[in-house]
C-alpha positions in Angstrom: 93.5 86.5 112.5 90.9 88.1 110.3 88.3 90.6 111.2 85.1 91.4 110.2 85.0 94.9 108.5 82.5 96.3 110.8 84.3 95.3 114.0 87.4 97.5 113.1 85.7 100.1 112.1 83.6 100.2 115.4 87.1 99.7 116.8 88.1 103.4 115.4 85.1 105.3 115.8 85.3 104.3 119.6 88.9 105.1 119.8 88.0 108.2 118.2 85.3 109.3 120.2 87.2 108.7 123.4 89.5 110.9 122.3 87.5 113.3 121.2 85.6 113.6 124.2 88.8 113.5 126.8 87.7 109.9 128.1 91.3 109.3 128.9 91.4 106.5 131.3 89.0 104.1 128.6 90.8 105.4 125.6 94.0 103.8 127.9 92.2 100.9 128.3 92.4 100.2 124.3 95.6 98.9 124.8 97.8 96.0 124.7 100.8 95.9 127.6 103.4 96.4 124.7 101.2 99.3 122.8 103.2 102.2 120.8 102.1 105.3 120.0 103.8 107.0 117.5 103.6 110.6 115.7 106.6 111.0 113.2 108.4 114.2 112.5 108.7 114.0 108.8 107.2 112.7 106.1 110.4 110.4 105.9 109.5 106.8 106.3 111.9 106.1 108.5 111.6 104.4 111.9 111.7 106.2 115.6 115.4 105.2 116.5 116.7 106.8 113.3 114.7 110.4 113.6 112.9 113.0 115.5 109.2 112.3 116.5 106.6 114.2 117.5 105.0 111.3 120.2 107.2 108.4 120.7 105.5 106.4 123.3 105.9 103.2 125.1 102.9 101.3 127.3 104.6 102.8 130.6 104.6 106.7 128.9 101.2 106.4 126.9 99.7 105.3 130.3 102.0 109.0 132.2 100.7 111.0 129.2 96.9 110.0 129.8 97.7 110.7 133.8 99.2 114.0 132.8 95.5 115.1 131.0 93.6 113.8 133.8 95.2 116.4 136.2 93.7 119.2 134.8 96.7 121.0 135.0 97.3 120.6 131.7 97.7 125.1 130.8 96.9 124.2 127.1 94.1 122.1 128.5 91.9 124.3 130.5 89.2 123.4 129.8 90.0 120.4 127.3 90.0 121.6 123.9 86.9 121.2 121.7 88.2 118.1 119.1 86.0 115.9 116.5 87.4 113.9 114.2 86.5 111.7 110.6 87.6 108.6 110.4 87.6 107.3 106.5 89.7 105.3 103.6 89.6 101.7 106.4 91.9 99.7 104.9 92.3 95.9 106.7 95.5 93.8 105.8 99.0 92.4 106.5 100.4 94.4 102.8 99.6 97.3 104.9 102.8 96.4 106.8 105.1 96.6 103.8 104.0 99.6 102.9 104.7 101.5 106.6 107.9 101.5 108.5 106.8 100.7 112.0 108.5 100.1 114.9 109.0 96.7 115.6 107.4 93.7 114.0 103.9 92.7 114.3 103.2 89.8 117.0 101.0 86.8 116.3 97.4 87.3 115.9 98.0 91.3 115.3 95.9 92.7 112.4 97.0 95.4 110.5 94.7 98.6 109.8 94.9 101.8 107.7 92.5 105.1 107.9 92.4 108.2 107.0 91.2 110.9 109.6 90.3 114.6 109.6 90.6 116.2 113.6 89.6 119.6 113.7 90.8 121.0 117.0 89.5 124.3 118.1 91.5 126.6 121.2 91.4 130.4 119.9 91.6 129.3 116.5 90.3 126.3 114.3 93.5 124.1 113.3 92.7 120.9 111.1 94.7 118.1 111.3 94.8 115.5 108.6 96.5 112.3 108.2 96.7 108.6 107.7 96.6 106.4 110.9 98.1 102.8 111.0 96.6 100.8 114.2 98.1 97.2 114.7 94.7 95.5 116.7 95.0 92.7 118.5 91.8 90.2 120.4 92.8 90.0 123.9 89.7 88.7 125.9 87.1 88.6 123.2 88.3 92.7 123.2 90.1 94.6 120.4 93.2 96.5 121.5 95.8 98.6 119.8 99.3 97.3 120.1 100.4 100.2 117.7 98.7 103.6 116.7 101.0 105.2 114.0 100.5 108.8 112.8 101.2 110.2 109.8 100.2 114.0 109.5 99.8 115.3 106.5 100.7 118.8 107.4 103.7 118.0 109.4 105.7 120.0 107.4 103.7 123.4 108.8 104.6 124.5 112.4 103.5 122.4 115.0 101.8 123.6 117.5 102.0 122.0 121.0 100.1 118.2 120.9 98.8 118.5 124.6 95.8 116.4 123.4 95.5 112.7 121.8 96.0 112.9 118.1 
């Protein structure tokens, strides 16, 4: 399936945003039944089952995690924590997929997308986050949805703080 450019990128800023502004319940709606959200460890491209990972999340557990910031008794979430982020670099393509180990293969009709982002996240103290995300989209009732948001930080080697929020 191709895309048009502006589409995807609409795509992103939306996912963004509703993230950003602790919409959890649409930003769980942007997903397929068999989405995966991932956050790697390490800046080892290697796949979920073979290391560590910061997020490793199935449909079932994305859908718990979004349940879990709904509460409000989220300790590190009282009151949600300030968080913009940049969305840059959009990359569209199936090459992307040889370049990334992901878990599990793309399914028919699933478009590949790269993008780098900037989060700056603000509870006591400013922390910026920078990365690369890799979203597999998918049209599922004239809709786009993620079947796969991939994270690649950039400063994963630094402590981690606690990711009580939607990277």
């Amino acid at each position: 399936m191709e895309l048009d450019r502006d589409r995807v990128k609409n795509f992103l800023y939306r996912e963004a945003r509703l993230a950003d502004e602790h919409k959890y319940e649409e930003w769980d709606d942007l997903w397929t039944d068999d989405g995966h959200y991932w956050v790697p460890a390490t800046h080892e491209d290697v796949g979920p089952e073979e290391h560590v990972s910061l997020i490793n999340d199935i449909r079932p557990r994305i859908s718990t995690r979004v349940e879990q910031l709904k509460t409000g008794d989220r300790h590190s979430q009282d009151p949600p924590t300030p968080i913009r982020r940049l969305i840059t670099n959009v990359e569209i393509g199936e090459y992307l997929e040889d370049e990334y180990t992901t878990p599990g293969p793309p399914e028919d009709g699933d478009v590949t997308i790269a993008s780098n982002f900037l989060l700056v996240h603000s509870r006591r103290e400013t922390t910026l986050w920078a990365g690369r995300y890799l979203h597999r989209l998918r049209e599922v009732d004239d809709d786009l949805k993620m079947s796969l948001k991939k994270v690649m930080l950039a400063n994963n080697l630094d402590e981690t703080p606690t990711l009580t929020f939607l990277i």
